[in-house]
N, C-alpha and C positions, 0 to 999 in steps of 0.2 A: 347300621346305615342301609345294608342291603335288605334287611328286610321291613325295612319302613317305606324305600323307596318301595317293593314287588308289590306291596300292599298300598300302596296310593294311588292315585289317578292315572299317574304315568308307569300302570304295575306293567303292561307289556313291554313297553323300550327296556323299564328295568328289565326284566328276566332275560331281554334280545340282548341287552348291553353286557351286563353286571357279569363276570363268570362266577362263581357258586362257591360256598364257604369251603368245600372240598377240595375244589379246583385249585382255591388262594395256597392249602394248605400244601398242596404236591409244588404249585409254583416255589412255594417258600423250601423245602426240602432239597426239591433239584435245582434252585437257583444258585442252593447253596454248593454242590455238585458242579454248578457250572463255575459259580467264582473259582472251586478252587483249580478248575483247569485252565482259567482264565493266570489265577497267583502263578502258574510256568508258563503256561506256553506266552500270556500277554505280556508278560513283567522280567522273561531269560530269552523267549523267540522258538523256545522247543517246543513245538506242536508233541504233545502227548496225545498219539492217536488209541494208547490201550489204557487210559485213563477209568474205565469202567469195570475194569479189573480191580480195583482200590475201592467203588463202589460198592460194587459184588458182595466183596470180602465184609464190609462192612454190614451190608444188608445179611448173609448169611450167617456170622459172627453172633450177632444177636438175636437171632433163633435161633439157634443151634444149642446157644446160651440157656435160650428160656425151656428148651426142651431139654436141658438138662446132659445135653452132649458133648459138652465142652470139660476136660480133665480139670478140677480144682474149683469149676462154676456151677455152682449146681442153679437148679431152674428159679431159687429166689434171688438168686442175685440183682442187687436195686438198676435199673435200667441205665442211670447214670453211668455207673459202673462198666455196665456193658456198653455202652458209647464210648468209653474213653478204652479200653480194651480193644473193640472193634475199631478204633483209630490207631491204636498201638498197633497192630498185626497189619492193618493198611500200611504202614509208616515201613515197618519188616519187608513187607514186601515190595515197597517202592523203593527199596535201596536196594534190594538183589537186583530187580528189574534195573536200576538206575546205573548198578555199578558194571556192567555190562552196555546198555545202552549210549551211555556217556560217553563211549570210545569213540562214536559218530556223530553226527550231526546234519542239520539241514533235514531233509526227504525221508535219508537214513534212518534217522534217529524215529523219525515219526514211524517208518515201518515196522523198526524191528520191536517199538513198544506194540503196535496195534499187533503184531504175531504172539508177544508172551501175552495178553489178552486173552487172544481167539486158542491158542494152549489149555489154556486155565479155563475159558469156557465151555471146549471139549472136555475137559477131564469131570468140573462140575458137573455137564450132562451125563456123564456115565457113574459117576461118586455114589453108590447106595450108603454110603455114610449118612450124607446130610438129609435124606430122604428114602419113601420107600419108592418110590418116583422119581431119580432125578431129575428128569427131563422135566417134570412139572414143576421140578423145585419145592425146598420146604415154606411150611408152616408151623405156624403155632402151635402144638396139641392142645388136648384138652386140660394135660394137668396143669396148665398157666394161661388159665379162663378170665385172671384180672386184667387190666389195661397196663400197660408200660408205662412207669410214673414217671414224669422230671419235674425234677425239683432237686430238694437236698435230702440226701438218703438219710434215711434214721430218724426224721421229723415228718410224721402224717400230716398236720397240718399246713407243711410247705411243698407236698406233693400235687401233682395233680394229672390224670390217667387220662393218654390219647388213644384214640381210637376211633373209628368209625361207630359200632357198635358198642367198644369196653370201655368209652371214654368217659369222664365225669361231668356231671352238671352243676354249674356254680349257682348261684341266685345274687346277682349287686345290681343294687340301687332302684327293688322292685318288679328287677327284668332277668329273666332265666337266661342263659347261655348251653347248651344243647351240648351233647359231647363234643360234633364236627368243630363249634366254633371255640369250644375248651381249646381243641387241638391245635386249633390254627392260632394261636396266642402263646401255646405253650412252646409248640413248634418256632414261633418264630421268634420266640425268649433265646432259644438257644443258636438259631441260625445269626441273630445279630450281637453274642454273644461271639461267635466267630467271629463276624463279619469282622468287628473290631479287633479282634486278635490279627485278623489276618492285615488290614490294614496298619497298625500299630508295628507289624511286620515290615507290610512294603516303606512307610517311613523313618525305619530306622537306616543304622548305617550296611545293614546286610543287606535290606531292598535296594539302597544306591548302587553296590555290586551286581545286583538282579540285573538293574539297569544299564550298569554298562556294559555288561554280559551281552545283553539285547542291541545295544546301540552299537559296538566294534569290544568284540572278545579279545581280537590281540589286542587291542590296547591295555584292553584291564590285565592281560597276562605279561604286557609287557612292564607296566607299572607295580607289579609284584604277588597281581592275587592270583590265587590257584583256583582256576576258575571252574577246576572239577569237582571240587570239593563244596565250592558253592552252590554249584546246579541239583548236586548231588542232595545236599541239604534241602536246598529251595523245593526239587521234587520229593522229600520224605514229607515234609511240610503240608506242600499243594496234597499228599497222599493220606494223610492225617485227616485232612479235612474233608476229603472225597469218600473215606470211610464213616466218621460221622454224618455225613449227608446221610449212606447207605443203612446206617442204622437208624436214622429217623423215618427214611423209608420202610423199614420192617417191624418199626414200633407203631407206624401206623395203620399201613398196611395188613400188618403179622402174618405173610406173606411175601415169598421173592422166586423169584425162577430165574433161571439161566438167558432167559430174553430179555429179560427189565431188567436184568442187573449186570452181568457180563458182557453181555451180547456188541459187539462194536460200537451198532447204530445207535446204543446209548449215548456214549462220548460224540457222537454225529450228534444229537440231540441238543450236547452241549457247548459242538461247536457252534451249530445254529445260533444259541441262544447269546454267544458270546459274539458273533458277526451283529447278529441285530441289536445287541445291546449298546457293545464297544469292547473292543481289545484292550487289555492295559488301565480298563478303567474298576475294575475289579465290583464295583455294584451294577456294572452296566449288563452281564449277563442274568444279573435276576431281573433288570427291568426288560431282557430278550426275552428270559421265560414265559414271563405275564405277558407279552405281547402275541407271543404263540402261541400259547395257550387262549388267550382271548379270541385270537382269528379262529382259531377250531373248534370254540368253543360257539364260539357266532355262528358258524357252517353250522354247527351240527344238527342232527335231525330229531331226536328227541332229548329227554331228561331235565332233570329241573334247573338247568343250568337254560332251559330256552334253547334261542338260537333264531335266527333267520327266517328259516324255513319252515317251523311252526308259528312263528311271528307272523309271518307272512299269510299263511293259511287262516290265521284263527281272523287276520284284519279283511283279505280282500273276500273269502265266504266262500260258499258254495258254487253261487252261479256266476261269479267271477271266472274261480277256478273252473271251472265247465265249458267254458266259453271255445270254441275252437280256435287253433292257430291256424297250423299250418296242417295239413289233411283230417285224417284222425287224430291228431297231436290236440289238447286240450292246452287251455293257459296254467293250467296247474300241473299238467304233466311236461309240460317245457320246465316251469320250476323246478321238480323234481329230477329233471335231467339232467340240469347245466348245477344243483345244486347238491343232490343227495350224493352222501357219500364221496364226496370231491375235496374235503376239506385239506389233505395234504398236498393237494394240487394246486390250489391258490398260495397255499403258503408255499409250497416251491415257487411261485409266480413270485412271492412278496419278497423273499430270498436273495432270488436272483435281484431283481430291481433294488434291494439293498445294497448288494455288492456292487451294483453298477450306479448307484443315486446317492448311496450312503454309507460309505468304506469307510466313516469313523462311528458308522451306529450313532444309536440313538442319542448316548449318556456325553459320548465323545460329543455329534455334533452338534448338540446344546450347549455344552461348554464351548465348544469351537466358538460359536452362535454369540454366547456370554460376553464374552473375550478370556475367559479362564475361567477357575474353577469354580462352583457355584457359591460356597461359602466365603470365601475371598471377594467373588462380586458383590455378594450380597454384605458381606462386612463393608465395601467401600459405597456402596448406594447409601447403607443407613449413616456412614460418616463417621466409622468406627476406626482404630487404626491397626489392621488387622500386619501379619507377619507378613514380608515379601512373597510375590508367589516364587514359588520355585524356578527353576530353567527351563522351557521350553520344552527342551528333549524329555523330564521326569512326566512320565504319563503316568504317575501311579497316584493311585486313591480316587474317591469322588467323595464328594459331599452332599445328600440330600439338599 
């Protein structure tokens, strides 16, 4: 679709609009990152501010893997493999972190997770283990030059290799598919492969406890459940799956550092995306991602994703942009004032104005908007007789 649109009549708005097969594919990765910090903090009330800790691990996990540094894994281990390993060791370490953290709450709890975080990210920057370079973080080598397969290990014809570069090219139905857009389908086989796990999660009877964790603790502790041992679980869980994120970050990338992976402002990334999307609504953070990514993606100043500002350039011309404003100030050099380079400053602008316009996000206040959930609306519009909706207070799941 996007590239039928970039190539039609309307190819400028497409490339000003549309953000880029690459782009879809990092939204679809770290949306999945954002849900799972969404599955505790949105669905128990625990802001996990070291959330990207679990990340990390996951993104290093699998290079580490393919480089052949990990005891027992040598560098063909099928990637699959290494995804669910790099979620296991996420999961390890979200119960050490947890079972320490747990003894707090509120403010607390969010600090003392974002210090074992920022710990772990000091130590990876100085680790000559996983690199010869910490600070720049590992790579790929060369002796693992093929792409990261997912699919089902031990079957070549149900594999298929992401990557920017090392990714595969399919041919259906006359029309080729390019590595990046291989990726971005393969990629999103398995983020919605969680997605449902995770949801199937919040609606059983453990996410009801989630819930009343969130809604009054003592109650749930006074009516019998051990509500540490739940949060405890619920964060190994959310940590499982913020590891997988991490490793489809470094099967696509084949690449991580201690900024993109550790670093705080990751999980700040993800709170973002979970304020713009919606709390508690567990897909409403990957529709934040796409939304932020789209805005910076519009700002920005070059690359084949467009943008604005060369939209803007290639429409209004030369002697437009020539044209004097204000002293020597040109009409194109205003542009490039109030636009180049600014794109984190709008989206702090769009941020703020969510938090103060739209404290249930996007996914929430469509449903709000609905009158419930979208599936249940839309079962009772076509006249079907769908299940009760649930209680008011269960903010868990959404439904495209």
């Amino acid at each position: 679709m996007y590239h039928f649109l970039v190539n039609s009549a309307v190819s400028y708005e497409a490339t000003m609009l549309l953000p880029t097969v690459e782009t879809m594919t990092s939204v679809l990765y770290f949306g999945l990152f954002a849900m799972s910090f969404d599955f505790i903090s949105g669905y128990t009330g625990y802001l996990s501010f070291g959330h990207a800790a679990f990340y990390g691990t996951g993104a290093y996990t699998v290079i580490l893997i393919a480089n052949d540094a990990v005891p027992l894994l040598g560098s063909g281990t099928p990637f699959m493999v290494s995804l669910l390993v790099a979620g296991l060791l996420a999961v390890v370490l979200a119960i050490l972190v947890g079972l320490v953290s747990f003894r707090l709450s509120g403010v607390y709890f969010a600090m003392i997770t974002l210090g074992f975080a920022q710990v772990l990210y000091v130590f990876v920057r100085g680790w000559d283990y996983v690199a010869t370079n910490p600070r720049d973080g590992p790579s790929v080598g060369s002796t693992h030059s093929a792409g990261f397969e997912i699919g089902i290990p031990g079957i070549d014809q149900l594999n298929l290799a992401i990557g920017i570069l090392t990714g595969d090219e399919v041919s259906l139905l006359g029309q080729t598919l390019g590595s990046t857009a291989v990726s971005y389908y393969m990629v999103g086989l398995v983020v919605l492969v969680c997605y449902f796990a995770m949801q199937r999660i919040v609606h059983s009877p453990f996410g009801q406890v989630m819930l009343a964790i969130r809604e009054n603790e003592e109650r749930a502790v006074a009516i019998g459940y051990n509500t540490y041992l739940y949060k405890l679980a619920a964060f190994a869980i959310s940590g499982f799956f913020a590891g997988v994120a991490g490793g489809l970050f470094a099967g696509f990338r084949r690449s991580a550092s201690p900024e993109n992976a550790f670093y705080f402002l990751t999980t700040g990334d993800a709170l973002l995306a979970s304020i713009i999307g919606g709390f508690g609504t567990l897909a409403g953070p990957l529709f934040g991602r796409l939304f932020d990514e789209t805005i910076r993606e519009f700002l920005s100043t070059s690359g084949q994703g467009g943008g604005l500002l060369p939209y803007l350039r290639a429409l209004l011309g030369e002697e437009t942009l020539g044209t004097p404003v204000v002293g020597d100030m040109t009409f194109g050099g205003l542009i490039d004032t109030l636009l180049n380079g600014h794109a984190a400053l709008y989206v702090g602008l769009v941020f703020v104005l969510f938090v103060l316009y739209v404290p249930d996000g996007l996914l929430g206040t469509i449903r709000q908007r609905a009158g419930g959930k979208l599936a249940v609306v839309s079962a009772n519009t076509l006249g079907s007789d769908p299940s009760p909706d649930p209680p008011a207070d269960d903010a868990g799941g959404d439904e495209q």
